[in-house]
C-alpha positions in Angstrom: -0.4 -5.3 24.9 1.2 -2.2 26.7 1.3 1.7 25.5 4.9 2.2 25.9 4.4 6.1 24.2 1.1 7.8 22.6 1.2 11.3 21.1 -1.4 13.3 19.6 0.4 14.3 16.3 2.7 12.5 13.8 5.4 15.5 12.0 8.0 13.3 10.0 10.8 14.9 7.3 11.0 11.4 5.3 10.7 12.2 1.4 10.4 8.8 0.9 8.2 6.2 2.8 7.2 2.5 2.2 3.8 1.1 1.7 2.7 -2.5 2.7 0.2 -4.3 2.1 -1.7 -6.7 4.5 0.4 -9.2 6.3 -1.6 -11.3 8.2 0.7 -11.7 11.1 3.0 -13.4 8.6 6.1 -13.0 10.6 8.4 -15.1 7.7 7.2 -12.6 5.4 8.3 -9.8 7.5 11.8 -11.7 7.9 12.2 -11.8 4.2 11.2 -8.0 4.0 13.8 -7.2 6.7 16.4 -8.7 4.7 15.8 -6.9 1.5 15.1 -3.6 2.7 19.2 -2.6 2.9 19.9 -3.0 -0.3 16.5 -2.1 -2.0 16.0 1.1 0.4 18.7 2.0 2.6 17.2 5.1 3.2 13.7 4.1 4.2 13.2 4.4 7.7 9.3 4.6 7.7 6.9 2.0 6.8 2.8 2.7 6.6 1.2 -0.5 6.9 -2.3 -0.6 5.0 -4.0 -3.0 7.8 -4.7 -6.4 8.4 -1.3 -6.3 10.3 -1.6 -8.8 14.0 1.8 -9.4 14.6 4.1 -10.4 17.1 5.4 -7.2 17.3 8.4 -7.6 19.5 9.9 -10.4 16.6 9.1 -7.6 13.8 11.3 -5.3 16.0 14.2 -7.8 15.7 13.8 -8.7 12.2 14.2 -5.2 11.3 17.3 -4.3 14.0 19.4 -4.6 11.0 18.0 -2.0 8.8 17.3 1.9 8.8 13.1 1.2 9.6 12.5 3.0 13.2 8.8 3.2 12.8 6.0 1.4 11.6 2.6 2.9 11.5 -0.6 0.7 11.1 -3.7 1.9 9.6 -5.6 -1.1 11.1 -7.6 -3.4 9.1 -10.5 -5.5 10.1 -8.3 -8.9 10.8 -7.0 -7.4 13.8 -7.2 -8.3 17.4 -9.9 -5.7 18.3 -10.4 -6.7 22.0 -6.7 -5.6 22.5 -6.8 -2.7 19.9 -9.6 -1.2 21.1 -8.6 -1.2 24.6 -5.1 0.6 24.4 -6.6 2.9 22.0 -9.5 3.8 24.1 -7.1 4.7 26.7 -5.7 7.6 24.9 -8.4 8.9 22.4 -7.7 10.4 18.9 -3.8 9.3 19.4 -1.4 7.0 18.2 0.3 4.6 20.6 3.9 3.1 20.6 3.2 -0.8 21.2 6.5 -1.8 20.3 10.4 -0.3 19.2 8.9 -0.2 16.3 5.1 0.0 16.0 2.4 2.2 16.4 -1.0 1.9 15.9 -2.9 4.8 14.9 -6.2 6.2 15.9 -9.1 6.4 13.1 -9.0 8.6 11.7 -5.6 10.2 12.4 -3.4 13.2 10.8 0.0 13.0 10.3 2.5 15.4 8.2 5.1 13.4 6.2 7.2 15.4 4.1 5.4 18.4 3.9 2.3 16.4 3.0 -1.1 16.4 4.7 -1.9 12.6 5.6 -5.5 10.9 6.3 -5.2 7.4 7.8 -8.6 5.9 8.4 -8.1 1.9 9.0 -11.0 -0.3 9.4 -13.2 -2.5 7.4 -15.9 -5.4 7.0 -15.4 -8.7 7.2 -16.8 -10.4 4.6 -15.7 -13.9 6.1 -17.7 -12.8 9.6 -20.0 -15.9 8.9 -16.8 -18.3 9.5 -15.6 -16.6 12.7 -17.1 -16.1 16.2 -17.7 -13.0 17.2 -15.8 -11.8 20.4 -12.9 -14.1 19.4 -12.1 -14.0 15.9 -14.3 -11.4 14.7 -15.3 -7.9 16.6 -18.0 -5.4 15.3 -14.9 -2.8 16.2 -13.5 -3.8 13.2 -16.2 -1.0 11.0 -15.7 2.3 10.2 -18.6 4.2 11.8 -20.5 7.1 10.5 -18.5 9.5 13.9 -15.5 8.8 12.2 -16.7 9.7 9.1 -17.6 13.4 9.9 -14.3 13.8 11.8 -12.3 12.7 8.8 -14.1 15.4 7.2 -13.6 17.8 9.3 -9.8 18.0 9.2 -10.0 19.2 6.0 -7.9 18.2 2.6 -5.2 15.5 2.4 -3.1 15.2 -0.2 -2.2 11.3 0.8 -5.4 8.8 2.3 -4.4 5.6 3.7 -7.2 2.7 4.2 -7.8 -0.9 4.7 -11.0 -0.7 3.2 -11.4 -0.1 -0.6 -13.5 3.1 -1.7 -16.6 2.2 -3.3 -16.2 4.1 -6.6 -12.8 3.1 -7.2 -11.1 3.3 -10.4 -8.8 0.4 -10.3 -10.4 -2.4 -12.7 -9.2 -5.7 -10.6 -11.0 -4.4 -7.6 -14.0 -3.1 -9.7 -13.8 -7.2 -10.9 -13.7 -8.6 -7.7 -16.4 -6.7 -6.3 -18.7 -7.7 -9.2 -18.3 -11.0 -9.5 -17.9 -12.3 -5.7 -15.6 -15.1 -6.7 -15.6 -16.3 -3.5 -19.4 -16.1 -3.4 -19.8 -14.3 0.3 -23.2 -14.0 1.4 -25.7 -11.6 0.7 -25.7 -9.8 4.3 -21.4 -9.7 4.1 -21.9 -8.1 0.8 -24.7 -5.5 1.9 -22.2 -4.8 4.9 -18.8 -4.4 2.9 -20.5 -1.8 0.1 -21.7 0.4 3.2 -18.3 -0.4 4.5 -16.9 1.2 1.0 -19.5 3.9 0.8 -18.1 5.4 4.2 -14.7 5.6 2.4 -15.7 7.3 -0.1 -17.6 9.9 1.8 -14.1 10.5 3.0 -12.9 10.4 -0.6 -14.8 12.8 -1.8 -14.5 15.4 0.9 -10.8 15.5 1.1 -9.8 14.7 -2.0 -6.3 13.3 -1.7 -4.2 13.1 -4.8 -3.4 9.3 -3.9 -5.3 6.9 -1.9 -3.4 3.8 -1.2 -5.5 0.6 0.7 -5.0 -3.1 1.3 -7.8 -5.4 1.9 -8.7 -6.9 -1.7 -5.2 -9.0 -1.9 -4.8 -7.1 -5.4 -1.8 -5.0 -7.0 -3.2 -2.5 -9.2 -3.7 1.1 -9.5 -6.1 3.4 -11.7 -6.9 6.8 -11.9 -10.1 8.8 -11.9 -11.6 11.4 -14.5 -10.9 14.3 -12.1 -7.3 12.8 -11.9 -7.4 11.3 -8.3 -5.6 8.2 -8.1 -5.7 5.1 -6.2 -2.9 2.3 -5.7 -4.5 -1.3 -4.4 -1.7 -3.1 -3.1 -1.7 -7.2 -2.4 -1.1 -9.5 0.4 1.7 -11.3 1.9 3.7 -13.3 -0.4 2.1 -11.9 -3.6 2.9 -9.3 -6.2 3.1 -5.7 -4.9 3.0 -6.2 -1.4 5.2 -3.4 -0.5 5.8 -0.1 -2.3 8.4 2.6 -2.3 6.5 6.3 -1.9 8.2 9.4 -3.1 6.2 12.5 -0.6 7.4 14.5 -3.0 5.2 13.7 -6.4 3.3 10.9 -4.4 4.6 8.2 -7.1 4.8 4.5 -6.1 7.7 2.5 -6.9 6.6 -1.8 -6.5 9.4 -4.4 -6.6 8.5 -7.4 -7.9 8.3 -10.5 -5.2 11.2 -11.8 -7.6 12.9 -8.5 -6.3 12.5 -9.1 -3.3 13.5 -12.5 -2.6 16.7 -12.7 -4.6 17.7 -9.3 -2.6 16.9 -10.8 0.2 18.9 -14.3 -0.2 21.7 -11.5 -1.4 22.6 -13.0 -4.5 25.4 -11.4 -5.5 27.1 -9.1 -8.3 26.0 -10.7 -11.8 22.1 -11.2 -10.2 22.1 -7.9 -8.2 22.7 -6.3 -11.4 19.7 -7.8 -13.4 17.0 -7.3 -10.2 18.6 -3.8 -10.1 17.7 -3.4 -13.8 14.2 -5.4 -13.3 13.8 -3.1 -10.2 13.7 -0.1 -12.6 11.1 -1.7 -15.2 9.2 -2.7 -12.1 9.3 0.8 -11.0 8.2 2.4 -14.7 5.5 -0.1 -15.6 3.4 0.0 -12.6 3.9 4.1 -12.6 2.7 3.9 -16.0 -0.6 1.4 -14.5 -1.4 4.1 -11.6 -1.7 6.5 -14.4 -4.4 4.2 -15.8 -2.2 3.4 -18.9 -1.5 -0.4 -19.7 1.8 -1.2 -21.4 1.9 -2.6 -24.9 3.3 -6.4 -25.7 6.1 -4.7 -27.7 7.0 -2.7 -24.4 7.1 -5.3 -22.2 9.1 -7.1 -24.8 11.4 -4.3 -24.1 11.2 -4.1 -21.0 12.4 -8.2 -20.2 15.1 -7.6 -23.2 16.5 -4.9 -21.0 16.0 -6.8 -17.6 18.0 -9.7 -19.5 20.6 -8.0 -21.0 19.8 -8.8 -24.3 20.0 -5.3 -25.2 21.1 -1.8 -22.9 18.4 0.8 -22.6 20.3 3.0 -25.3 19.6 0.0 -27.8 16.4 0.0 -26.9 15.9 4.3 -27.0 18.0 3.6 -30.8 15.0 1.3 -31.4 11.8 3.1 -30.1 12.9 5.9 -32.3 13.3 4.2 -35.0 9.9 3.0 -34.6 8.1 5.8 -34.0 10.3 8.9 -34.9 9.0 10.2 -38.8 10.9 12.1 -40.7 8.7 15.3 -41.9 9.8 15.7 -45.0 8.3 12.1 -45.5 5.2 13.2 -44.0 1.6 13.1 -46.4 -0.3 16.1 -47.8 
């Protein structure tokens, strides 16, 4: 792995970014993404990977040669591979480096501006699967977040957007919260003890700057939730599964999530009559999981809705005709 470029700041004017989710080196799925970013996001150019990215980065540049991307930044995970990482990193401290066309990997933590908006990136993370691997060749202890990067996260001051690999420990989403508490995968005790202190480092961060959206990878879960004091967090899945990528709007921070059925019929390109319905299921997509980031969860009438509309059973005015009709009283019919 070479530096090919390495600056000290990140300024970008995009108003509207994409999100992935861990990849695992998946170069297929990358492929498949390449193919449906023209038509799902032709004016996309930047993609912020959450981590967990090793990936031939050279054949990601090609995949994409096709489409508008000209950057992808990685917030890197703790599946990485750290002997290489660390080395072209340590040679330009507190910067992000240009690997690739394409990719750059960024420094932990690092500051970017996209937008207008103040950005925290802050990749790393604990392995809880170190017990299978071998340290020094599929597992390095440079995969942590330490307690120096900690303090100089901090010490940038506010963010309204965080970007992590790594989970905060406090997190509102309910999935996570799940997965955490029952360990279905029943990792041992010492992994466990290592990934909460992992977490409790993130929210340190958290807490000090307060971003209005924190968006990580790691727990191969889609799901968002919101906290009491109104912070939000979007969890976003792996490779192949449901919300793996998201759309970003800089300007209100909202995530837009395709569905993988999205996705893949955009990118086998259909055609008219099936564009049209992922189109429509592209803009249920889009509401629903707005509506779960918010903490809300949608009713079995509204989804019933929603897959009526994505069909064409009935149009969206139909369905507007119906909701008030439902819900709309008339007051002179109101009680005492």
């Amino acid at each position: 792995m070479k530096a090919l470029e390495h600056v000290d700041r990140i300024v970008l004017p995009d108003q509207r970014v994409a999100v992935l989710g861990d990849v695992h080196g998946n170069l297929g799925w990358m492929q498949m993404l390449s193919r449906a970013f023209p038509p799902l996001a032709p004016d996309v150019t930047t993609i912020l990977q959450l981590g967990d990215w090793w990936m031939p980065s050279g054949e990601v540049d090609e995949a994409f040669a096709d489409t508008a991307i000209d950057r992808i930044l990685v917030t890197l995970g703790n599946h990485e591979q750290w002997d290489e990482v660390s080395t072209v990193l340590g040679a330009y401290p507190g910067e992000a480096v240009r690997i690739s066309k394409l990719v750059w990997l960024l420094p932990r933590p690092a500051r970017l501006t996209i937008g207008g908006r103040r950005v925290l990136s802050l990749g790393g993370a604990a392995s809880v699967d170190r017990q299978s691997r071998i340290k020094g060749l599929t597992y390095w202890p440079d995969e942590e977040v330490t307690d120096a990067m900690v303090d100089e996260a901090i010490a940038g001051g506010p963010a309204d957007l965080m970007l992590t690999h790594e989970s905060p420990a406090n997190t509102p989403v309910r999935p996570v919260r799940e997965i955490l508490r029952t360990n279905p995968h029943n990792f041992p005790k010492a992994a466990l003890e290592a990934s909460a202190a992992s977490r409790a480092r993130i929210s340190q961060v958290w807490d000090a700057v307060r971003p209005e959206l924190l968006a990580h990878g790691h727990l191969h879960v889609g799901a968002g939730g919101r906290t009491e004091d109104g912070r939000r967090v979007a969890s976003l899945g792996r490779e192949g599964h449901e919300w793996n990528i998201a759309f970003l709007d800089m300007n209100n921070l909202r995530m837009a999530t395709p569905s993988l059925a999205i996705l893949r019929g955009l990118a086998g390109d259909d055609g008219g009559l099936r564009r049209t319905r992922e189109q429509r299921a592209n803009s249920v997509a889009e509401a629903l999981h707005t509506g779960v980031l918010d903490g809300l969860k949608p009713t079995r009438r509204a989804l019933q809705d929603a897959q009526d509309y994505v069909d064409g059973v009935r149009t969206l005015d139909e369905i507007l005709d119906d909701v008030v009709r439902r819900h709309a009283r008339n007051p002179d019919q109101e009680q005492p």
